[in-house]
N, C-alpha and C positions, 0 to 999 in steps of 0.2 A: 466781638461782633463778627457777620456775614461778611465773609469777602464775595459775597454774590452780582454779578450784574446789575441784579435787577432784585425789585424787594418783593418785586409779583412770583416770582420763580413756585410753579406748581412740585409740591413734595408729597410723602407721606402723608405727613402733619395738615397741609392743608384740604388732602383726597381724602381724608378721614374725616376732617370735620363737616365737610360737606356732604358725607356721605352718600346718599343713592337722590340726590336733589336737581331735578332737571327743573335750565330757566327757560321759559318758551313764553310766558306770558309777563304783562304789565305784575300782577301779584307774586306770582314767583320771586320779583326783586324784594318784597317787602318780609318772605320769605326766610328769604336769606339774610335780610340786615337782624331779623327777629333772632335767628342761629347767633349769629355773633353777639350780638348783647345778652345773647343770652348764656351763653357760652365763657367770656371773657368777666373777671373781677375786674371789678372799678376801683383801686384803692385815691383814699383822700392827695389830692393835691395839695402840699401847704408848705409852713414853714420847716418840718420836719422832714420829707419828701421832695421839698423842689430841687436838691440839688444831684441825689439821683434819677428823676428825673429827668430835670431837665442835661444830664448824660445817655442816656436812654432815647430821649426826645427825635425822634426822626432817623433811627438810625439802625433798626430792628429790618429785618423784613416779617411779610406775614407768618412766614414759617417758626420763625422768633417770636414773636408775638402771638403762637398761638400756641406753642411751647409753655412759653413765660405764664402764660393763660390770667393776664392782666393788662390795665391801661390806669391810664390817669383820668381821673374825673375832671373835665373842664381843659383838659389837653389832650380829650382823644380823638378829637374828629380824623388826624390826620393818620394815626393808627389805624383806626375801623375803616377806612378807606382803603387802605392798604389790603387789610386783609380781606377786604369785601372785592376788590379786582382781583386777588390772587384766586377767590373762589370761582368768582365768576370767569376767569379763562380754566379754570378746573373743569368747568362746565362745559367749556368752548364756545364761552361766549366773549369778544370781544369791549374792551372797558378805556377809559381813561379819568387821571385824577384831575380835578380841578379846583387848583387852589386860588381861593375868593380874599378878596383885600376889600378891609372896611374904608369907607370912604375917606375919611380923616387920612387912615394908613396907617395906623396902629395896631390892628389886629385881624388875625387871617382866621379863615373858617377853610374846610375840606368836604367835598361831596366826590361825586363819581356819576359818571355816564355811562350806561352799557348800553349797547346793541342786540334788541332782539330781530326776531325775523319783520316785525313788523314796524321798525324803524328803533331811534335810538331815546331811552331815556335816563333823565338824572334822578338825581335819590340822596338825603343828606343818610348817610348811616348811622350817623348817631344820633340822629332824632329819633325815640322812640314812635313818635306817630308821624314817621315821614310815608310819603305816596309816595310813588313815582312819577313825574313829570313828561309826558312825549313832547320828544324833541331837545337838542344841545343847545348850551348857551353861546350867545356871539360872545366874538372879541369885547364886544362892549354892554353885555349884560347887566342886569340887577340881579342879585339874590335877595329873594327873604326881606328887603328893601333896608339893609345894612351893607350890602355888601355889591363890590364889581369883580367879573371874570381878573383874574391878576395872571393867572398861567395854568396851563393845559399838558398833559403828557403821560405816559409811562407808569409813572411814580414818581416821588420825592427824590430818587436820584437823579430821575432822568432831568427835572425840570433843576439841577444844580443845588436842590435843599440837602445836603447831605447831613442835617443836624441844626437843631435852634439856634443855633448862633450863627447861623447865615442869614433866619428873618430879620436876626438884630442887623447885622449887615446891610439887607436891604431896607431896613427902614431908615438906616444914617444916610445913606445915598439919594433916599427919597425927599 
């Protein structure tokens, strides 16, 4: 794995995948999430697969993962996230991840917020027919009416997820 800072870190890999794609408007973001799904293999999550996976699981940067040119089906939100902020400061546009906790507290979901000039909106990436939303979520938000804001940042490292088995973590604590 990356000894990188940061899993946004702009390279080659992710200036290529973007190619010549400027974000200026609300569509632009849906754009761009279209690039990455479209772009990235989805192999099956399951009993065959979960244990390198869930190795794998949060620990890529986009550059890795764009590389690797896969995700896991039903564990990629927080991937396509990743790699959808690294494109988007390719672009210079300004992002963060926001990682969503189900109410219970059992299971987490991943979207992103970016900043264009005409304010800031969120977007889930791995929804094939996600919009873009104007405007960020509060500290104390709903999503998708499953889910509340849980933490905001960087990336997965910044916010202390350095790997799946830190969600296990926080949810024994919780």
């Amino acid at each position: 794995m990356s000894q990188s800072k940061s899993q946004i870190e702009v390279d080659d890999n992710v200036k290529k995948l973007l190619g010549g794609l400027k974000i200026s408007e609300p569509q632009n973001l849906v754009v761009l999430k279209d690039i990455i799904l479209n772009y990235l293999t989805f192999c099956p999550y399951d009993k065959d697969t979960k244990i390198k996976a869930d190795r794998l699981q949060w620990k890529r940067t986009a550059s890795e993962i764009i590389r690797d040119g896969y995700v896991y089906t039903g564990k990629a939100c927080s991937d396509l996230a990743i790699v959808y902020l690294a494109l988007a400061r390719a672009a210079r546009r300004t992002g963060q991840l926001v990682k969503l906790i189900s109410f219970e507290g059992q299971k987490t979901h991943t979207i992103v917020e970016i900043e264009l000039d005409k304010g800031w909106y969120r977007l889930d990436p791995s929804a094939i027919d996600s919009q873009p939303f104007a405007g960020q979520l509060a500290a104390d938000a709903i999503w998708n009416n499953k889910y509340k804001v849980w933490k905001k940042g960087r990336d997965l490292w910044d916010l202390g997820l350095a790997g799946i088995e830190a969600e296990a973590e926080m949810f024994n604590e919780n």
